[in-house]
C-alpha positions in Angstrom: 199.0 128.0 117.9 197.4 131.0 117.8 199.3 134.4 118.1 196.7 136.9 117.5 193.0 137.8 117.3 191.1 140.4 115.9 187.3 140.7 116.8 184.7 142.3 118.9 184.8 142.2 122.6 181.5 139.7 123.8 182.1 140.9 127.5 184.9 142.4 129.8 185.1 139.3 133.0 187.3 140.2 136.3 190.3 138.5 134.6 189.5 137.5 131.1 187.7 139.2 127.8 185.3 136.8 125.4 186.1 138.3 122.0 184.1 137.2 119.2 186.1 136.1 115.7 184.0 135.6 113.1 181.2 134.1 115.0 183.4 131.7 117.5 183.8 133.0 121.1 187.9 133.1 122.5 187.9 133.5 126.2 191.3 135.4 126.7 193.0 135.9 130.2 194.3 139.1 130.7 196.2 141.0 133.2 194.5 144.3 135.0 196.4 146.7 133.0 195.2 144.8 129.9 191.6 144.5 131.0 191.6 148.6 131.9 192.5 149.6 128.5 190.1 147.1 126.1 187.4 148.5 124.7 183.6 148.0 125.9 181.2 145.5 124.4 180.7 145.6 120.9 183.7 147.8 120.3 186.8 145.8 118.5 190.0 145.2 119.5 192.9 143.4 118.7 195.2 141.2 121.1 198.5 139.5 120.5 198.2 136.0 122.4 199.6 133.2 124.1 198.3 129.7 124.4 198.9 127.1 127.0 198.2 123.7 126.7 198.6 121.1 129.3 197.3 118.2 130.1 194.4 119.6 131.7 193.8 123.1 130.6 194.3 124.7 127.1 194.0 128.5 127.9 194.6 132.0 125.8 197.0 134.6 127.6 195.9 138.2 126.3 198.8 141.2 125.6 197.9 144.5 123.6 202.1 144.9 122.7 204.8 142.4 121.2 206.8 143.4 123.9 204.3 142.1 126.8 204.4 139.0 125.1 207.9 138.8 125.1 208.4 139.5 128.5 205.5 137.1 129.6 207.4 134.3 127.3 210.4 135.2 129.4 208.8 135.4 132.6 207.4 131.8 132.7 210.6 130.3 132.2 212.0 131.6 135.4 211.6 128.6 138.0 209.0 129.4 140.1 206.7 132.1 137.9 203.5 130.8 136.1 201.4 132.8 133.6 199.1 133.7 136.8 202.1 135.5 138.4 203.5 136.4 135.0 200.3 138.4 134.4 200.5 140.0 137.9 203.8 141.3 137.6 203.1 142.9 133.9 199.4 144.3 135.3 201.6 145.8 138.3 204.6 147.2 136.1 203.6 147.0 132.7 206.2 146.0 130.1 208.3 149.7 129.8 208.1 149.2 134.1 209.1 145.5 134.0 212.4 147.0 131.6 213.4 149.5 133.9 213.1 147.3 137.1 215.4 144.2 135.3 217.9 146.7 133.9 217.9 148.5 137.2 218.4 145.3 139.0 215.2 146.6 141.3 213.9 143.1 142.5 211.7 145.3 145.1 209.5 146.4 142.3 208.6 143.2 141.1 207.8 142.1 144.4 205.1 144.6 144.5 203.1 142.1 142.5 200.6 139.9 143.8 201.7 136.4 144.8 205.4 137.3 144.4 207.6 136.9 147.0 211.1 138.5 147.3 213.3 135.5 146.8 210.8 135.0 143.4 211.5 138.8 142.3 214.6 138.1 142.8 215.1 134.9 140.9 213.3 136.8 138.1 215.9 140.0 138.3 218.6 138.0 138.3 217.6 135.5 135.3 216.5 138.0 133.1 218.6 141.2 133.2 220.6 140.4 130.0 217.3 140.2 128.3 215.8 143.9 129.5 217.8 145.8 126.4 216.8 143.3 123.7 212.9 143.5 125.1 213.3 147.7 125.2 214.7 147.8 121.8 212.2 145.5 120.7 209.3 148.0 121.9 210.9 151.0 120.6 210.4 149.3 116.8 206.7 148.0 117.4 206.4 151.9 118.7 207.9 153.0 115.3 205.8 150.2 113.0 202.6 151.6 114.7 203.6 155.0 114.2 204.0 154.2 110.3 200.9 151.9 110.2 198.6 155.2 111.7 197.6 153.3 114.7 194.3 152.2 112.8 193.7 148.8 110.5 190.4 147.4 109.5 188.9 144.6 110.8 187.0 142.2 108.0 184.0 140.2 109.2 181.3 138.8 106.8 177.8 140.3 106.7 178.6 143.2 108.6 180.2 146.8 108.0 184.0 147.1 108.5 184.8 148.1 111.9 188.1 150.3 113.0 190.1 148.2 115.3 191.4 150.1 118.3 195.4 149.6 118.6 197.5 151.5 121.0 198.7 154.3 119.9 202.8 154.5 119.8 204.5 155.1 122.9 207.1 157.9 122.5 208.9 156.7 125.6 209.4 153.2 124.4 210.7 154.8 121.3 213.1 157.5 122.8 214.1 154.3 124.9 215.1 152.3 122.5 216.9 154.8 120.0 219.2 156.0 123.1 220.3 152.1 124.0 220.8 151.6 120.3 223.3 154.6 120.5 224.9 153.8 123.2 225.7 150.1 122.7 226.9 151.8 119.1 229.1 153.7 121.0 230.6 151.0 123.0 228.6 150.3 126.4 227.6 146.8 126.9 224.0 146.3 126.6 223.2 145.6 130.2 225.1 149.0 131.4 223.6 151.0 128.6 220.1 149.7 129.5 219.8 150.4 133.2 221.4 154.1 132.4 218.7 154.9 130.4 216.2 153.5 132.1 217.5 155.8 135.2 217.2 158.6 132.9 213.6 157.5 132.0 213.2 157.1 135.6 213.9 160.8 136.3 212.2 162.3 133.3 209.9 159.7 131.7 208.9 162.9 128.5 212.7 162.7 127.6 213.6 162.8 124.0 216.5 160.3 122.8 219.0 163.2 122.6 218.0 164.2 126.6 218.0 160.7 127.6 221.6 159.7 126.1 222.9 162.5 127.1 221.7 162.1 130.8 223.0 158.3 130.3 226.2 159.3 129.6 226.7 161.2 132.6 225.4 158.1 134.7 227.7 155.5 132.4 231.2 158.1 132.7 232.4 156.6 135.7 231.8 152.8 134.9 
């Protein structure tokens, strides 16, 4: 199984990036929000990945966060969602928008995707809103272990230089996110109820520290 590459990017296709590992060419499928941020050719890059293998197809699924691969592992379990329509609903929402719409019960903003009906948005709101505050508190630490790392590693290849690989630099929001549902669930709210009051917060002022964003949660959670 492979979980990761690190590499040079070949050449950026309409759905996919060839990124070269030491010599060996992996042809990764990616979704449009992916593909948008991935460096040019001859620039590196590193991707967390997926593989499937079937009977007729052994394929690499591309994310550039832990937590678009969790929700892409999560996604494909609901009945009816492949890793096509997986990848369309994360290239439409992104992971931190895929969080929000599950803990908001907002079945309407996964349907925006292409190739996903309402009953399918649905299905997938439905299935996977206890999951939304483990996936947001799981981005809010990535956030944090990038943050420490400096957002910059090396990239070893043989017979060549050392190149900087490019890795996203920390989201604020995803931490902020996931510091106010840890304090909240501390406080007593069940995670489901804590998650979609702060991603209505988030909604309403996505710069929001974790102070402003509990603190507008609260107010939303009082009468519950």
């Amino acid at each position: 199984m492979i979980g990761r590459l690190s590499g040079v990017v070949d050449y950026k296709g309409p759905d996919h990036v060839l990124i070269e590992v030491r010599g060996v060419g992996y042809v990764v499928h990616v979704s449009d929000r992916v593909l948008a941020r991935l460096p040019g050719p001859g620039e590196a890059v590193a991707l967390y990945t997926d593989m499937i293998v079937r009977q007729d197809l052994v394929q690499l699924i591309g994310f550039l966060t832990l937590a678009e691969k969790e929700w892409h592992r999560l996604l494909v379990g609901v009945q009816g969602v492949g890793a096509k329509a997986s990848l369309a609903i994360l290239g439409t929402l992104g992971a931190d928008g895929l969080s929000r719409a599950i803990a908001l019960g907002d079945w309407s903003a996964v349907a925006r995707a292409k190739g996903v009906g309402p009953k399918t948005a649905q299905r997938v709101v439905l299935d996977l809103k206890d999951r939304a505050p483990s996936v947001m508190a799981m981005a809010g630490r990535a956030a944090m272990a990038e943050g420490a790392d400096g957002g910059e590693a090396l990239v070893e290849e043989p017979a060549a230089p050392p190149r900087r690989r490019r890795t996203p630099a920390p989201d604020p929001a995803a931490t902020a996110a996931a510091d106010a549902l840890s304090a909240l669930v501390n406080l007593g709210w069940g995670p489901s109820d804590a998650a979609a009051a702060v991603a209505e917060a988030q909604g309403e002022a996505p710069d929001s520290a974790t102070p402003d964003l509990i603190r507008t949660a609260l107010k939303r959670l009082a009468p519950r």
